[in-house]
C-alpha positions as CSV (number, residue, x, y, z in Angstrom):
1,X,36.1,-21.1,-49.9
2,X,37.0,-17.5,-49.0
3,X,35.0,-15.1,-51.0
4,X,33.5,-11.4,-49.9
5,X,31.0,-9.5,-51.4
6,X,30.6,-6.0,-49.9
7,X,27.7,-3.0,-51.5
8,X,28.5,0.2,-49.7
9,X,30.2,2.9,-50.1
10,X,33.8,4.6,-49.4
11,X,34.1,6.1,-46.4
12,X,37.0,8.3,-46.7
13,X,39.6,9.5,-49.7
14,X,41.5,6.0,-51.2
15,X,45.2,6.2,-50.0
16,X,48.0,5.5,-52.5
17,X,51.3,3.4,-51.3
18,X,53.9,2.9,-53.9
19,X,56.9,0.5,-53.7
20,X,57.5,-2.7,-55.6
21,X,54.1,-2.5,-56.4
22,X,50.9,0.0,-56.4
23,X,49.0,-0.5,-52.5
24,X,45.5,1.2,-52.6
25,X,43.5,1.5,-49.3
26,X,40.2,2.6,-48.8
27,X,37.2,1.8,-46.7
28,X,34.0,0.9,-47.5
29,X,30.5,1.5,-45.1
30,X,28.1,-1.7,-45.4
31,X,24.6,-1.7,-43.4
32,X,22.7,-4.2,-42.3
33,X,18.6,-4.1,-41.2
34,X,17.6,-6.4,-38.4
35,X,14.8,-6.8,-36.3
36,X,15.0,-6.5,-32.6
37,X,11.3,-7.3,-30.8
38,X,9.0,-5.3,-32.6
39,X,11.6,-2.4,-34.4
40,X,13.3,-2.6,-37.1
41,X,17.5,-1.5,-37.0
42,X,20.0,-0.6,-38.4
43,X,23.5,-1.5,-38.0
44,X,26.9,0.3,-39.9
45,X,30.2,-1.9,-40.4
46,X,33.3,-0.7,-41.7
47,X,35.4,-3.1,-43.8
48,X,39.5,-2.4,-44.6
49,X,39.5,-2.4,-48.7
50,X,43.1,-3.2,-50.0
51,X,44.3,-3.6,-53.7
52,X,47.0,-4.5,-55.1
53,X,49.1,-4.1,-58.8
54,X,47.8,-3.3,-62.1
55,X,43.9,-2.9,-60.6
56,X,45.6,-0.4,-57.8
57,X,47.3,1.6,-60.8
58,X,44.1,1.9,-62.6
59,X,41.6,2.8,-59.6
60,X,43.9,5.6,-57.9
61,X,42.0,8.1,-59.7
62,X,38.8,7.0,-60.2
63,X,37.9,6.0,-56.6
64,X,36.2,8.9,-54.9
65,X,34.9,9.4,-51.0
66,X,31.0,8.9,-51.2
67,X,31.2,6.5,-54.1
68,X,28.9,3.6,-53.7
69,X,30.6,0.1,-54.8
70,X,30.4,-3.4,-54.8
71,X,33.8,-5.2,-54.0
72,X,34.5,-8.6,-54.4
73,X,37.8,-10.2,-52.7
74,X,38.8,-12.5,-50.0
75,X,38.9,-12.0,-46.2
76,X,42.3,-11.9,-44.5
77,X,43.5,-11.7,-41.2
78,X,46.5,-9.9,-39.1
79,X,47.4,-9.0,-35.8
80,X,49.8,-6.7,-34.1
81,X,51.2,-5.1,-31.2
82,X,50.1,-1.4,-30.1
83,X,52.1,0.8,-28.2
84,X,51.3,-0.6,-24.9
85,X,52.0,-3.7,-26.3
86,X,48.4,-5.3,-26.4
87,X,47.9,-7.9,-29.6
88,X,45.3,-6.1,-31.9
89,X,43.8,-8.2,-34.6
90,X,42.6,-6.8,-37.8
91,X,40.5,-8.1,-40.8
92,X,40.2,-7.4,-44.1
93,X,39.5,-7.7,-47.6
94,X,42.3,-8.2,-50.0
95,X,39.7,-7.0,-53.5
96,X,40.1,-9.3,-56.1
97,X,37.0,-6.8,-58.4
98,X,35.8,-3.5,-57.6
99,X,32.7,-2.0,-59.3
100,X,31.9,1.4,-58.9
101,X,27.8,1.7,-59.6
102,X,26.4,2.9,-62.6
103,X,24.8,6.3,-62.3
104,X,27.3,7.9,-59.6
105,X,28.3,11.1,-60.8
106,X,31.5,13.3,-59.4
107,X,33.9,14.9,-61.2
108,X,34.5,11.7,-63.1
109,X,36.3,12.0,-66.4
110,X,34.8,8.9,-67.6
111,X,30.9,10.1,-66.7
112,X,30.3,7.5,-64.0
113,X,30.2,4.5,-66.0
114,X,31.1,0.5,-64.2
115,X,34.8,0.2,-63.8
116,X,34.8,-3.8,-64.2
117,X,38.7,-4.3,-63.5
């Protein structure tokens, strides 16, 4: 089974590609505590959000930089060349449901209420 469940917010302003269908990119920050000896840390990862279609329509302009959310999707994988020709491989999560969490408040038309798409 390939599911992903990420809680964390956007990282930077959603990007809109338009062609046969909608493209919406974003990134979302997820942090995770662990213990190393006696201290506690804390580690930041940065996940590759992309969706696709009708759900793409409808987020472009309710997804903000800052937002906190809870994708769900599926993990998929890539590579490709750079320009000195090295194979780089990227991961990411194609979101099947984004949820932006109850209580977030910015400029939203809609006064911060879930988006369950």
């Amino acid at each position: 089974m390939n599911k992903v469940f990420l809680y964390g917010n956007i990282t930077r302003e959603p990007q809109v590609f338009e062609s046969k269908t909608t493209v919406l990119k974003f990134n979302v920050a997820t942090n995770e505590k662990f213990k190393s000896g006696d201290d506690w840390k804390e580690r930041a990862y940065f996940h590759n959000v992309t969706v696709f279609g009708g759900k793409a329509e409808y987020l472009k302009s309710k997804l903000q930089k800052g937002m906190p959310v809870v994708v769900e999707g599926k993990n998929v994988s890539g590579s490709y060349e750079d320009k000195s020709g090295k194979k780089v491989y990227t991961y990411d999560v194609n979101a099947i449901d984004v949820h932006i969490i109850s209580g977030y408040q910015a400029n939203l038309d809609d006064g911060g209420e879930d988006l369950d798409i």
